[in-house]
C-alpha positions as CSV (number, residue, x, y, z in Angstrom):
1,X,2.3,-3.9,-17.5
2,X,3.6,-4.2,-13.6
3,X,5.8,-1.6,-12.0
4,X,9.1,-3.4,-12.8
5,X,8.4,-3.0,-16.4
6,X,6.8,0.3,-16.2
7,X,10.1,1.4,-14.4
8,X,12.4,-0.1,-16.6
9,X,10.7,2.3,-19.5
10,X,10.9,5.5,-17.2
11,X,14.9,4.6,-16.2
12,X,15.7,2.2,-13.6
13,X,19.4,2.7,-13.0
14,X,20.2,6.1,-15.3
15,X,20.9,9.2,-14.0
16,X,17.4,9.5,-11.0
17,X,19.5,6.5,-9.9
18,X,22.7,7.9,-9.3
19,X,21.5,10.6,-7.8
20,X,19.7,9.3,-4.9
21,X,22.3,6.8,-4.5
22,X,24.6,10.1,-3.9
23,X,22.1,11.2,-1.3
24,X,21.7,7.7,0.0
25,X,25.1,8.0,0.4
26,X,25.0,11.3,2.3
27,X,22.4,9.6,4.8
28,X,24.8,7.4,5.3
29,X,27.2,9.7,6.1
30,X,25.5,11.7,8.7
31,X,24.2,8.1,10.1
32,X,27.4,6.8,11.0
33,X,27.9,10.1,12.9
34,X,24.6,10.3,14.6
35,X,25.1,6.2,15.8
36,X,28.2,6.6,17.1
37,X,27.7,10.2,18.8
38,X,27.4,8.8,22.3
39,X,30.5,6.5,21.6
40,X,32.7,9.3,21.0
41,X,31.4,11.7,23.6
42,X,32.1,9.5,26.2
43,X,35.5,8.2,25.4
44,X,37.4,8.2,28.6
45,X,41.1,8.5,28.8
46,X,43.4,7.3,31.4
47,X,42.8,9.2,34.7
48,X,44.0,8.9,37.9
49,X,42.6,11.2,41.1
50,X,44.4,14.4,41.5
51,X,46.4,15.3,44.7
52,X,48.3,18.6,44.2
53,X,51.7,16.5,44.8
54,X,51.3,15.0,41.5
55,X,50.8,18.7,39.3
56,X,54.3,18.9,37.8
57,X,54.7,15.1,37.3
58,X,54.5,13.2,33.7
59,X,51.5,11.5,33.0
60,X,54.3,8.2,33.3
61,X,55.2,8.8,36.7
62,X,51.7,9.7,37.8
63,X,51.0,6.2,36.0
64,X,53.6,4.6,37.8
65,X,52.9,5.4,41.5
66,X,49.2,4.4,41.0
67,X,50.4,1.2,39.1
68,X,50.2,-0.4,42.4
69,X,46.5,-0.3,43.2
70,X,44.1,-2.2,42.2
71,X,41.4,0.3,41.1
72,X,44.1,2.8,40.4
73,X,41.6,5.5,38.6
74,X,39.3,6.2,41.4
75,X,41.8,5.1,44.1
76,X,42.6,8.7,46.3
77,X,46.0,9.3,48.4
78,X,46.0,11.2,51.1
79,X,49.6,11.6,50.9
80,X,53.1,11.4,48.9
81,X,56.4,11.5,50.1
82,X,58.5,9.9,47.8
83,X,58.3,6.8,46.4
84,X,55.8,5.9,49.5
85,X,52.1,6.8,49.3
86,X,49.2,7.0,51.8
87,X,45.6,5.8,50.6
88,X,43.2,7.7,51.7
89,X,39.5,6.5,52.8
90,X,37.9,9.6,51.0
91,X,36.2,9.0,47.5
92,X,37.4,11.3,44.7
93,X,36.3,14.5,43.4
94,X,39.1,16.0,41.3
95,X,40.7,13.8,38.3
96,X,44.1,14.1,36.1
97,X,43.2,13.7,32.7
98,X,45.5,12.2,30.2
99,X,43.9,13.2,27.2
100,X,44.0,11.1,23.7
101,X,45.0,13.8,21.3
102,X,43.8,16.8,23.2
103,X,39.9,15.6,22.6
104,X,38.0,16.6,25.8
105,X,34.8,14.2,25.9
106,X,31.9,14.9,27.7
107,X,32.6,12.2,31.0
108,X,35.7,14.3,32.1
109,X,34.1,17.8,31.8
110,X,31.5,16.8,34.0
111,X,33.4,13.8,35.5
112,X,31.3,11.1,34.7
113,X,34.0,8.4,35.6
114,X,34.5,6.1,38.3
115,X,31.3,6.3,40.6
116,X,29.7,8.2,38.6
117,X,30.2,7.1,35.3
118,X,26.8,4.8,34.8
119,X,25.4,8.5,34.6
120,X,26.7,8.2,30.3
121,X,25.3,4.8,30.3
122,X,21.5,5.8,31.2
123,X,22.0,8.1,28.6
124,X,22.8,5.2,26.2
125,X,20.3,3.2,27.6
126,X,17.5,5.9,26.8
127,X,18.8,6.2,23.3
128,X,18.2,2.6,22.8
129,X,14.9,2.9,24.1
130,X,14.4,5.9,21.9
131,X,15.5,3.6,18.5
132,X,12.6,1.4,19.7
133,X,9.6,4.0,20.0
134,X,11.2,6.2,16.9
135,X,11.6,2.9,14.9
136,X,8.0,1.5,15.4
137,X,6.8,5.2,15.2
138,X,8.1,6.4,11.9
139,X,7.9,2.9,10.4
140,X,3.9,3.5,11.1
141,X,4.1,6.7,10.3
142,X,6.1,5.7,6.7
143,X,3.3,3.2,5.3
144,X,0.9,6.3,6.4
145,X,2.1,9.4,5.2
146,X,5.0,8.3,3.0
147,X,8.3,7.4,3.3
148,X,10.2,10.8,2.1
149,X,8.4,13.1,5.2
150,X,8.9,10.3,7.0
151,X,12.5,10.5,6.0
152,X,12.7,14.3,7.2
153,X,10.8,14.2,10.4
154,X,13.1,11.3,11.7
155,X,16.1,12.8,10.7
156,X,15.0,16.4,12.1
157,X,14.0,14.6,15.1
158,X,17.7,13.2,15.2
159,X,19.3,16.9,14.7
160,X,17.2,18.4,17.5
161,X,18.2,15.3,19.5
162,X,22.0,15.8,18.8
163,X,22.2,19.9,19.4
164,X,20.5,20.2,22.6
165,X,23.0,17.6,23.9
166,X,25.5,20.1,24.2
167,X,24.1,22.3,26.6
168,X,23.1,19.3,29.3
169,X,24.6,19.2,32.6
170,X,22.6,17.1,34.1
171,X,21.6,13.4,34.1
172,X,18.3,14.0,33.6
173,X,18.5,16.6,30.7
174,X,21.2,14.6,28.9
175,X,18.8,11.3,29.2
176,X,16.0,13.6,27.7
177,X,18.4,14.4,24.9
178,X,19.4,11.0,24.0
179,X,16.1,9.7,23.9
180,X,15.4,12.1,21.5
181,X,17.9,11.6,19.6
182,X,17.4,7.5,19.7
183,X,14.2,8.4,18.0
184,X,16.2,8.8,14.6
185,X,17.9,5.9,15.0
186,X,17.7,3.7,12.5
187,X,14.6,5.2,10.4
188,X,16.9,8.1,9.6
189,X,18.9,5.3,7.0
190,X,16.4,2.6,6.2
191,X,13.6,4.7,5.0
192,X,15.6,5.9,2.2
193,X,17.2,2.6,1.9
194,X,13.8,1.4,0.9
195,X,13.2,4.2,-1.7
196,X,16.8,3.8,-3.5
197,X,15.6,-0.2,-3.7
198,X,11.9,0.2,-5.4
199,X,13.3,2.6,-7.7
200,X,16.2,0.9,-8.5
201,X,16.7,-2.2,-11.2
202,X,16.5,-5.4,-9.4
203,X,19.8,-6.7,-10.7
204,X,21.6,-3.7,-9.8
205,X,20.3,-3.2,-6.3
206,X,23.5,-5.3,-4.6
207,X,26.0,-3.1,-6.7
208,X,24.1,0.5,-6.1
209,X,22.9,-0.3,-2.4
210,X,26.2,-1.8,-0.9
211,X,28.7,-0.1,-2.4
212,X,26.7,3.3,-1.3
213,X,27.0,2.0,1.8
214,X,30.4,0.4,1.8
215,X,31.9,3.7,0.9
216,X,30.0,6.2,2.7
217,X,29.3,4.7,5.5
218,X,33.1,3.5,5.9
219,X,34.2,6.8,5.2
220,X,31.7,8.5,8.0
221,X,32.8,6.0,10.2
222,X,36.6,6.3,9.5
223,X,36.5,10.4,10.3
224,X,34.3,10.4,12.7
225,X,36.5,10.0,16.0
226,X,39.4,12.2,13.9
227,X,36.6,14.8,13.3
228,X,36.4,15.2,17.5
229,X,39.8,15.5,17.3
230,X,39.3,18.2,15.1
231,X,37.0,20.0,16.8
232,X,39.1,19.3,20.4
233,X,35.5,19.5,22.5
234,X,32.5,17.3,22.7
235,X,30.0,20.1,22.2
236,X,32.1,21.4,19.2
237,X,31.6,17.8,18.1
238,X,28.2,17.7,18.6
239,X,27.5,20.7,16.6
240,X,29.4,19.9,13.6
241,X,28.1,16.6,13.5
242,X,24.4,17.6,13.8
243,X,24.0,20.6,11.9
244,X,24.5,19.2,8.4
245,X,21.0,16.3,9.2
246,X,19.4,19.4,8.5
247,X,20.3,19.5,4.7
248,X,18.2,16.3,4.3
249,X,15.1,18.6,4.6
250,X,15.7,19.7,0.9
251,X,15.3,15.9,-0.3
252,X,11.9,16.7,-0.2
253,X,12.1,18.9,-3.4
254,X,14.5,16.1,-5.1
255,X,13.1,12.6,-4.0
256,X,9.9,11.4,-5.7
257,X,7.8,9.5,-3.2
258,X,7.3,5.6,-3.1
259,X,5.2,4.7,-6.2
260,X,5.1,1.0,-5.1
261,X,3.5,2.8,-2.2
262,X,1.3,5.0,-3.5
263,X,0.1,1.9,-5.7
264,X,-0.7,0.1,-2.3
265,X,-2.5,3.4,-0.8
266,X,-4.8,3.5,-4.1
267,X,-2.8,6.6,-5.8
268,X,-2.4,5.4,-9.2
269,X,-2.6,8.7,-10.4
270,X,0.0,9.8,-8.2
271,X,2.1,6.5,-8.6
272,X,2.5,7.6,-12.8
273,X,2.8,11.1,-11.6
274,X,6.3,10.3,-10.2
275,X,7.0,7.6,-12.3
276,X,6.3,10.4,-15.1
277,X,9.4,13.1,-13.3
278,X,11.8,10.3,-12.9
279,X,11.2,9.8,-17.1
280,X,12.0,13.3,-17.3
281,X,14.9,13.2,-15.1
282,X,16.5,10.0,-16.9
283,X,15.3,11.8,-20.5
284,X,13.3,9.0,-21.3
285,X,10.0,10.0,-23.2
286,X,7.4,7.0,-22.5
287,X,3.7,7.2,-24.6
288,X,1.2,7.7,-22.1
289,X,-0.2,4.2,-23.7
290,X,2.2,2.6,-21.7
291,X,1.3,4.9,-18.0
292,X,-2.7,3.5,-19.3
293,X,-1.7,0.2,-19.3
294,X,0.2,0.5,-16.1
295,X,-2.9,2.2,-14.8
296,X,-5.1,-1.0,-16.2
297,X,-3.2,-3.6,-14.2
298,X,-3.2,-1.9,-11.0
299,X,-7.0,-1.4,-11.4
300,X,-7.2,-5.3,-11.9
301,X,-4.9,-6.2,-9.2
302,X,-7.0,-4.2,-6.8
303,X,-10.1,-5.3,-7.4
304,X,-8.7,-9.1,-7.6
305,X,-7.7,-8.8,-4.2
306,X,-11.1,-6.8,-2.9
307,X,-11.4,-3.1,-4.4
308,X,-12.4,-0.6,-2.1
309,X,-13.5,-2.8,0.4
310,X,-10.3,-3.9,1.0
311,X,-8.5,-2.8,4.3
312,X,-5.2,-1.3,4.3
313,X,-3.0,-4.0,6.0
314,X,-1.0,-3.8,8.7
315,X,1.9,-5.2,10.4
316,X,-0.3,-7.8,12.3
317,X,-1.5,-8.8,9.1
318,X,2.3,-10.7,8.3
319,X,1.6,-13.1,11.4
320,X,-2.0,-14.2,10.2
321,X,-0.7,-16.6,7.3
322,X,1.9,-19.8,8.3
323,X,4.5,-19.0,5.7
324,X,4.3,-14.9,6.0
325,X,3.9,-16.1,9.8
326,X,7.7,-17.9,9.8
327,X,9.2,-15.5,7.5
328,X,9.1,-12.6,9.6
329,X,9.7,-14.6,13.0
330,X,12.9,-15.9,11.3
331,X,13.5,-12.3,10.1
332,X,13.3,-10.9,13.7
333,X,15.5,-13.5,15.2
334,X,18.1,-12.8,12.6
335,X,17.9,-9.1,12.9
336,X,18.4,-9.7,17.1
337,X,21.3,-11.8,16.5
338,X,22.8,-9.3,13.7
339,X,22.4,-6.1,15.9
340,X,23.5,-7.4,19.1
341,X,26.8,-8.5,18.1
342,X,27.6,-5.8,15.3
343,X,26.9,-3.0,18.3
344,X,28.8,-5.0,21.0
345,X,32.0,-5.6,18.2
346,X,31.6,-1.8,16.8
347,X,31.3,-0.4,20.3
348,X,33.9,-2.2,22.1
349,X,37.2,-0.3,21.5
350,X,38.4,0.9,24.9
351,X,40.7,-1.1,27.4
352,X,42.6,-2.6,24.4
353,X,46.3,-1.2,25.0
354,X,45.5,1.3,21.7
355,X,43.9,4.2,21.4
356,X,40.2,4.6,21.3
357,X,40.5,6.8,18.4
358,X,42.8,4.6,16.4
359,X,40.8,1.5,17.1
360,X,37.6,3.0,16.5
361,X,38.7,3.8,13.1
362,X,40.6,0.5,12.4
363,X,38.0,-2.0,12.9
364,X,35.9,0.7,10.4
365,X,37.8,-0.3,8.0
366,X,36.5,-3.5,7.7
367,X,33.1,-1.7,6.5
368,X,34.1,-1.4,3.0
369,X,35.7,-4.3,2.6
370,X,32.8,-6.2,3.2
371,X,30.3,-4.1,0.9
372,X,32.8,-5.3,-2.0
373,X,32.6,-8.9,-1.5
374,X,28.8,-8.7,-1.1
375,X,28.8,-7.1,-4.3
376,X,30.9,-9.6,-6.1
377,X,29.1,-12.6,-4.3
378,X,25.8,-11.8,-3.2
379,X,24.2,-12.0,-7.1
380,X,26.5,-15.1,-7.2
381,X,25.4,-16.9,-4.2
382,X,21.9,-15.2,-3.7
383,X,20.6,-13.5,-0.8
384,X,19.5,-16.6,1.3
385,X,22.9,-18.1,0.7
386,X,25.2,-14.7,1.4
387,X,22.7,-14.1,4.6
388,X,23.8,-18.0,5.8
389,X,27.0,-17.9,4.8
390,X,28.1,-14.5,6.3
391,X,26.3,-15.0,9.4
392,X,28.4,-18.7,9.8
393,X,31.6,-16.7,9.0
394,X,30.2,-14.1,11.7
395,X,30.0,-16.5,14.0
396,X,33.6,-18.0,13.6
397,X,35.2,-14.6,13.6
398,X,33.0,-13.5,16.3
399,X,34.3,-17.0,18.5
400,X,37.7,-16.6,17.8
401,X,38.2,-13.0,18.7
402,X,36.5,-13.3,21.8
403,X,38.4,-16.7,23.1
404,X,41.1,-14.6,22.7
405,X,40.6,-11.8,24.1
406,X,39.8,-13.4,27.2
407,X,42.8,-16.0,27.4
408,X,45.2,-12.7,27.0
409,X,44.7,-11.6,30.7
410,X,47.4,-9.8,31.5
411,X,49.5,-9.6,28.8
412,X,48.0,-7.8,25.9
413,X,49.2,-7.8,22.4
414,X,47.6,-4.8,20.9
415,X,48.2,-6.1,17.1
416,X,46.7,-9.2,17.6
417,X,43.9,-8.0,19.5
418,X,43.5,-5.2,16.9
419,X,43.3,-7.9,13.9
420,X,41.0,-10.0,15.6
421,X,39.1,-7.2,16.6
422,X,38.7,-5.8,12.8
423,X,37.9,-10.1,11.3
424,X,35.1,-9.9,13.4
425,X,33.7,-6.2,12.8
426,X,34.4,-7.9,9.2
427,X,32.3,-10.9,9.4
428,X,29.4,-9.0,11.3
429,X,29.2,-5.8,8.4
430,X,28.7,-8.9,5.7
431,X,25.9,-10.0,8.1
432,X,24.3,-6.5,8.3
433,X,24.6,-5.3,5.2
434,X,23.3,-8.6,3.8
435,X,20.6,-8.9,6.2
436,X,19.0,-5.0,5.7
437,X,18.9,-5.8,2.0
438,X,17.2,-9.6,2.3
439,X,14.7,-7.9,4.7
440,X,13.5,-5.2,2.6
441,X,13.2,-7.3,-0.4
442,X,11.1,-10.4,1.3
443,X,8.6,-8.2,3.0
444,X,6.1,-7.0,1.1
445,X,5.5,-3.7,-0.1
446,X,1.9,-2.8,1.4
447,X,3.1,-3.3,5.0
448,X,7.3,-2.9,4.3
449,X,7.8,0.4,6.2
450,X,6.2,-1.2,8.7
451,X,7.5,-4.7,8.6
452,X,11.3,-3.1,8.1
453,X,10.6,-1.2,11.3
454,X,9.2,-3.9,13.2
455,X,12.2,-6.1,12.3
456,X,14.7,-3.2,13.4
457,X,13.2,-2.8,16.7
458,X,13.3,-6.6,17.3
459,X,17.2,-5.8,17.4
460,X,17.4,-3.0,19.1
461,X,15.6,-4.8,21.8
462,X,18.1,-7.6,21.7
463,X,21.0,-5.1,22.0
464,X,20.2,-4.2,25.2
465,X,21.6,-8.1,26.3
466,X,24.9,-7.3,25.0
467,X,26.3,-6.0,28.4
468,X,25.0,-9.0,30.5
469,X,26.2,-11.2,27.9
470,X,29.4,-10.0,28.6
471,X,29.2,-9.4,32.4
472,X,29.0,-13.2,32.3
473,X,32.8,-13.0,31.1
474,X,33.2,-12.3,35.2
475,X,32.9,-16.1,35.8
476,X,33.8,-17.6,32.8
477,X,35.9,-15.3,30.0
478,X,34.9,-17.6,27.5
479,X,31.1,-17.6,27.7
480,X,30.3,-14.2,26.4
481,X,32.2,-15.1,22.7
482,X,30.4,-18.5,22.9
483,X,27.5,-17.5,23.6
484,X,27.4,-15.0,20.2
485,X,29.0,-18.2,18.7
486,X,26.0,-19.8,19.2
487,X,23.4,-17.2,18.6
488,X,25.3,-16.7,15.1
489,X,25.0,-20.7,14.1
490,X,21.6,-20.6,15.0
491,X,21.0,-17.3,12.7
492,X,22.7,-19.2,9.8
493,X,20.6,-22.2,9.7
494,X,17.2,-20.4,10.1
495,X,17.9,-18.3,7.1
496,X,18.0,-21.6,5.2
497,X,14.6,-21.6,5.4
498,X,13.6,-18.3,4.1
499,X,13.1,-17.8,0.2
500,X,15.3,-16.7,-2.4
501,X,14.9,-12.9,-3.8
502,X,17.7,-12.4,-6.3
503,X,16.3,-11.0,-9.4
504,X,12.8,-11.5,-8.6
505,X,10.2,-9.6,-8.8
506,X,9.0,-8.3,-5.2
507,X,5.8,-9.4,-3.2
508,X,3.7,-5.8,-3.2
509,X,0.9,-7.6,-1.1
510,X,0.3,-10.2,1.6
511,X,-1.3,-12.5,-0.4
512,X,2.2,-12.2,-2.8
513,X,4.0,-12.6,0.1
514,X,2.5,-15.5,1.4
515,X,3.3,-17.7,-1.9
516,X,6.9,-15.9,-2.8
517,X,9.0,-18.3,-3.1
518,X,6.8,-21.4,-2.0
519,X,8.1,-25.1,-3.6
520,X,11.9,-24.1,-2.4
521,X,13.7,-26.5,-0.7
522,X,15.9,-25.7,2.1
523,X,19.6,-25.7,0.3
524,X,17.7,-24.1,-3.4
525,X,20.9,-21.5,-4.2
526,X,20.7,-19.4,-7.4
527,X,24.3,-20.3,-8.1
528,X,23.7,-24.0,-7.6
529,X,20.8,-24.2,-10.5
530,X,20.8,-23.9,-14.1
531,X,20.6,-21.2,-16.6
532,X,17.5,-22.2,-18.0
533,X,16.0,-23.5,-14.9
534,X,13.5,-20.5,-14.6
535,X,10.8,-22.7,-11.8
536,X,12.2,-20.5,-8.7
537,X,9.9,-17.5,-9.5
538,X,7.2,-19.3,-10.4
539,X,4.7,-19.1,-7.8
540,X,4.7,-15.4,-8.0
541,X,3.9,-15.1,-11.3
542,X,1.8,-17.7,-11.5
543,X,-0.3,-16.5,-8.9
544,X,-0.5,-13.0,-10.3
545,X,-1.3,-14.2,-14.2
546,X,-3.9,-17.0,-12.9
547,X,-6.2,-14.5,-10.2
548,X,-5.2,-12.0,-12.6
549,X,-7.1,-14.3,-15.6
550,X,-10.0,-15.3,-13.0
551,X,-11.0,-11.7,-12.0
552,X,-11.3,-10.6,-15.4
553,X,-13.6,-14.1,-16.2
554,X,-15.9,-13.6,-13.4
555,X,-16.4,-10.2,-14.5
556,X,-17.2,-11.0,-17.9
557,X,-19.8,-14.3,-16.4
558,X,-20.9,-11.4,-14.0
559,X,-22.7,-9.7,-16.9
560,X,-19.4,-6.3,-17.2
561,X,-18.7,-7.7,-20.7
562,X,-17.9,-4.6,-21.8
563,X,-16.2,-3.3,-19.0
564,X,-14.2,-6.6,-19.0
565,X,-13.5,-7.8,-22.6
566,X,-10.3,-6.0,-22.6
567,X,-8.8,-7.4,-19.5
568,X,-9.8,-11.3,-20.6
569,X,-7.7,-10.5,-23.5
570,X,-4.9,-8.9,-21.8
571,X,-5.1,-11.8,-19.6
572,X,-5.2,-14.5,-21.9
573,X,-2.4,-13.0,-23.8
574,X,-0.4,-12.9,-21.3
575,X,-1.1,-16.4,-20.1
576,X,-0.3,-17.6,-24.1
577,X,2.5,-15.7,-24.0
578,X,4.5,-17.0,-21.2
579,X,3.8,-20.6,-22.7
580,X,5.0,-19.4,-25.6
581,X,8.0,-18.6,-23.6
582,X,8.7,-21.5,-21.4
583,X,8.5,-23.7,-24.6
């Protein structure tokens, strides 16, 4: 009996289910906020330098004699007498601040603007960096320790990031601060992604995963910017925003552990320990007969692949074999392509004729959206074909929106721009959404905190492209959109060649890993094949039931009759049994 079936006895989508999908959903939540926290801190309104000529004028006719200039934000007059003004040499120190809704962001307390606005940038930069170490860090950490403290120390590591950011002043305390807080990013949602999906029916995990995250991550998202306007300061902001990661400490007392993962650290005994409370929870009594059995096959999986001798593997361990090898090369190329256009869509709502506020929350929209037709395709099409397909109609969103854009030099329209803006936030949410769930599933449970983080960094690396990508808009308008044109083709076709993972039973080991899926061809879709065509998950299983069968053989030749006898006729059973089936 393997974990799937085991599972499926305990409850594998009752009420254990629902409830971490809640608190999945709650992650999500505070993860929107804690992503986006630099965004809306540093929103800058239109500004102009101050001169005490312009006190009692509108914000309009302050607008209107600066109009003129070319740089008219950081462009100081010396003097005004009339409708005649004097530039002068001297570089500003005072700003007018016309503020969008009354929200004061950090960059025009401490007037981080015009020379001095790459100050909020470093700060960005070192949270990037931050996602890196945090994401390689707790995904380590995860596969060591376990993925719910794992959970908690990223996400407390995120609060503490968040809080002290309101008292900065400085450059070099706020970098400090964001760093910190970059640590989070990232871990603090796909760690308990990857517990909601191994305890969590295979069929159901499109419906329960991206519909959790279509709605609460849509709906952090969505009051996010309004919630600054709420709270009317940044550091108000910051505290309301940050305060409530703290609650996630009390998952510890409500979120069993990883039993897949326990099974892979050699804790069988706590493996049917938690598999035992989510029984209770879901009021499902299962013999102990069935936890022995359970208990039997992981025994005879372990010592097929080595027993105690065996080393715990590690993530160098998925480059050693040529189909684990291309797998997750093809998986880190599509996560660099993913992340490096969703942040550079998600992120890029100023200097678009609306507000930043609005915008932010329009092209959020598209979030949820997106989680429904993954859920009424995705277990359609299959994950190799959604990951393809989305990432094609990424691309062609992404391409048109950004030719666009640039061709509109002078004069904008805000609605178009707007519903360009929101097809292509569209088109790159199918991609990421799609892509988080394809990755956890293909890589294998032994080394998938690990493999997930190592695939997360690769994009967070790739992300830091995104503003040279664009700075070559400064010679030709058109590259930076073709260029993520390109990069989102080329993500489509090389998902073609990864394997197919709808309702399939999930690699827990390398050696699984390296044969999941082997014999499919290159356009092999789950809604292009027949009902009764069961060869796609074949390998698998055949691997498992045949080294399964010659284990408990060479132990009974070894001389362990006794020891053994039972596991032969397990084996053999189960060998008759799936004939028995196929015919």
């Amino acid at each position: 009996m393997d974990f799937d079936q085991i599972l499926a006895k305990c409850g594998d989508f009752n009420r254990y289910q629902f409830m971490i999908l809640a608190l999945f959903g709650f992650i999500n939540i505070i993860v929107s906020m804690h992503y986006f926290t630099q965004t809306v801190i540093s929103f800058v309104p239109d500004h102009w330098c101050y001169h005490e000529k312009l006190v009692n004028m509108t914000y309009k006719e302050i607008g209107d004699i600066y109009a003129k200039f070319e740089n008219p934000s950081c462009t100081r007059l010396a003097d005004i007498v009339g409708p005649n003004v004097t530039v002068s040499t001297e570089k500003c120190e005072r700003w007018i601040y016309n503020y969008d809704f009354g929200y004061r962001s950090m960059n025009t307390e401490l007037n981080w603007v015009c020379d001095s606005a790459y100050k909020a940038r470093i700060g960005q930069s070192l949270f990037f960096i931050g996602s890196v170490v945090g994401t390689l860090f707790y995904g380590l950490l995860s596969d060591k320790i376990g993925r719910v403290p794992a959970l908690i120390l990223s996400n407390f590591c995120g609060f503490a990031g968040d809080f002290s950011t309101i008292f900065t002043k400085s450059v070099a305390t706020f970098t400090l601060c964001r760093f910190i807080s970059g640590l989070a990013a990232d871990t603090n949602f796909y760690l308990m992604y990857i517990i909601v999906l191994e305890y969590i029916r295979p069929s159901m995990r499109t419906l329960g995963l991206n519909m959790a995250v279509g709605l609460f991550y849509c709906l952090g998202l969505v009051f996010t910017p309004w919630l600054a306007v709420l709270a009317g300061h940044w550091q108000i902001y910051l505290a309301c925003t940050s305060l409530p990661i703290l609650l996630v400490v009390l998952y510890y007392f409500v979120v069993q552990e990883s039993a897949q993962w326990l099974v892979t650290r050699n804790n069988v005994d706590g493996a049917i320990m938690r598999l035992k409370r989510v029984a209770r929870f879901n009021g499902r009594h299962v013999p102990q007969s069935d936890f022995d059995e359970f208990r039997r096959h992981c025994q005879i999986t372990r010592e097929m692949q080595g027993g105690d001798d065996k080393k715990h593997a590690t993530l160098l361990d998925m480059f050693r074999t040529p189909r684990m090898r291309k797998n997750t090369l093809i998986l880190f190329f599509k996560s660099m392509v993913i992340t490096l256009c969703y942040d550079a869509v998600s992120r890029n709502v100023e200097g678009m004729g609306i507000s930043p506020f609005i915008m932010f929350s329009l092209s959020a929209l598209a979030v949820l959206p997106s989680s429904i037709l993954l859920v009424l395709l995705q277990d359609r099409i299959g994950r190799k074909g959604m990951a393809s397909g989305s990432l094609l109609v990424g691309g062609f969103f992404t391409a048109a929106a950004g030719i666009a854009i640039a061709y509109q030099q002078h004069n904008h329209n805000a609605i178009l721009l707007a519903c360009l803006t929101i097809a292509a936030r569209f088109g790159v949410a199918i991609s990421y959404e799609s892509g988080s769930q394809y990755a956890t599933e293909l890589i294998p449970t032994c080394v998938r905190g690990q493999g997930v983080a190592a695939v997360h960094v690769a994009g967070f690396a790739a992300s830091f492209l995104a503003p040279y990508i664009l700075w070559l808009g400064t010679f030709f308008k058109a590259a930076p959109s073709i260029i993520l044109g390109v990069l989102f083709f080329a993500g489509s076709f090389v998902c073609l060649l990864l394997p197919e993972t709808l309702n399939r039973s999930l690699p827990t080991t390398i050696e699984e890993g390296e044969v999941f899926g082997k014999g499919e061809r290159m356009f092999d879709f789950p809604c292009l094949q027949h009902h009764d065509d069961d060869d796609s998950d074949s390998e698998l299983e055949k691997y498992k039931r045949k080294h399964s069968l010659i284990d408990a053989k060479q132990q009974v030749e070894s001389g362990n009759y006794t020891k053994r006898k039972q596991s032969l006729i397990d084996a053999d059973r189960e060998e008759q049994a799936f004939k028995d089936a196929k015919h």
